[in-house]
N, C-alpha and C positions, 0 to 999 in steps of 0.2 A: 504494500500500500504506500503511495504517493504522501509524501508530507505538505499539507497546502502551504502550496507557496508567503501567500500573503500571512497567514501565523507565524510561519518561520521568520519571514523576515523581521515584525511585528516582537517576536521572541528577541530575536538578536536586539533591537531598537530598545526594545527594555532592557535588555543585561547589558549594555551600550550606556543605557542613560545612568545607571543605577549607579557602575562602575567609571563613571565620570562624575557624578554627585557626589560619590566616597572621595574621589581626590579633592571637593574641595568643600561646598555646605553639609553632605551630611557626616564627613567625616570628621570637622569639624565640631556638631552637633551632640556627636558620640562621643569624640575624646570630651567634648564640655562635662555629658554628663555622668562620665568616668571618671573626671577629675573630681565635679561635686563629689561624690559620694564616696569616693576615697579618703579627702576632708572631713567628710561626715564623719566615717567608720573611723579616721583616726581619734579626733577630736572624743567620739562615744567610747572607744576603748581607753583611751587614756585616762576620762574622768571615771570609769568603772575600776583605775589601778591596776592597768595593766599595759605591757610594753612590746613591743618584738625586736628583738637585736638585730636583725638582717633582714631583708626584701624577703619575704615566701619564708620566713622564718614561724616559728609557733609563739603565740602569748604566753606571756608568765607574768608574772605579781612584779611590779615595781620595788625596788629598794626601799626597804623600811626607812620611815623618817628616823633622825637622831633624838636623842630627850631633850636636848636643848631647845630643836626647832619645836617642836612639838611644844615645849611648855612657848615659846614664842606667836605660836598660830595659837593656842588659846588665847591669850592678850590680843587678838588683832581681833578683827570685823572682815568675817573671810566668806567666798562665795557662798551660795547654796546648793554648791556643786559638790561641797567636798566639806571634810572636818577636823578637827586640829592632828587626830593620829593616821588619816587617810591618807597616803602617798598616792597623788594622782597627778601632780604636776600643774594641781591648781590651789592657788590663795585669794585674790582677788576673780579670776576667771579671763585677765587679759590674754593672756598668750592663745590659749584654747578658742577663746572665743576670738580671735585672728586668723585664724584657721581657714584660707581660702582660695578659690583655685582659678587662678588668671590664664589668658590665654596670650602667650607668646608671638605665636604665628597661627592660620588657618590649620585647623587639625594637631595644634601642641598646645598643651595646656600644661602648666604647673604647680603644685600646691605652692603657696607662701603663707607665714606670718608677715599681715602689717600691723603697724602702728606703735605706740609707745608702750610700755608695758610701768604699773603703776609706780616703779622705781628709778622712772626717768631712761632707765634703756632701751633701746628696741627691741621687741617683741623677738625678733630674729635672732638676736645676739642670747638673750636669755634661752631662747630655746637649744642654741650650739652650745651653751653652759651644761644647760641640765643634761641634756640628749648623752654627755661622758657619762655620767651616772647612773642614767634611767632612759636608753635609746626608747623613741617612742614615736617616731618620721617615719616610718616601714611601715611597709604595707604586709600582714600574717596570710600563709596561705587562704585561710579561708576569710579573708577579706577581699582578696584576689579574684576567687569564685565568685563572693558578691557584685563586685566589679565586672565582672567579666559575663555576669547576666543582666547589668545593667546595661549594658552596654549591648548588647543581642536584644533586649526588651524595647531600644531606642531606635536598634536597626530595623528591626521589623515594621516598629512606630511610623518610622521615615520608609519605610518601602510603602507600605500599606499606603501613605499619605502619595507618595508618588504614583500608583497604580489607578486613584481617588481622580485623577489629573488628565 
């Protein structure tokens, strides 16, 4: 049996369009909302008190705060993220709540800390302090996974919307 002509071509024109929108809006789109929730998943695992040493590496519990700091964070006025003996890399809730993902060029996108962080330093600087102590910039295998369906959930989002056209 013959393949109709005008489908086939009609197919090619699709897998044509699809794979030309990946090179620039919707690839774009995807890495956007791969980057979001990257952000996200880090920002939620950190204030939950936990870290990953390496890219695809496993969660584990943060370094115990010392007693010092600890009797220090009871004296303070500290987020509602977190509490004086919590090791989560949050006091005030700046750095965490900086947590966001910029787009460099069409389809690259980066997590950053901006802004000042409430002891006059950048938010950025403080995080390469703590990150020797308690690495927590990594994305954990199974954040990865998370990632990586969101990202197939937004392709699909974006075919489906191009098909609609």
């Amino acid at each position: 049996m013959a393949v109709n002509s005008d489908l086939s071509k009609g197919v090619s024109k699709f897998i044509a369009d699809i794979t030309k929108g990946l090179n620039g809006k919707l690839k774009d789109q995807i890495s956007e909302a791969a980057a979001t929730t990257a952000a996200e998943l880090i920002r939620r695992r950190t204030r939950s008190g936990k870290g990953v040493a390496e890219d695809f590496g496993t969660e584990y519990p943060l370094k115990k705060l010392s007693a010092k700091y600890i009797e220090q964070r009871k004296r303070s006025s500290l987020s509602s993220y977190t509490s004086p003996t919590k090791s989560n890399l949050t006091f005030k809730g700046d750095m965490l709540g900086s947590l966001t993902a910029q787009r460099r060029k069409p389809g690259s996108w980066v997590i950053l800390l901006y802004g000042t962080h409430w002891s006059g330093k950048s938010n950025s600087d403080i995080a390469r302090y703590v990150q020797k102590a308690r690495p927590f910039m990594n994305i954990s295998g199974g954040e990865a996974a998370k990632i990586k369906e969101v990202a197939r959930k937004k392709f699909e989002q974006l075919v489906k919307s191009e098909i609609k056209r």
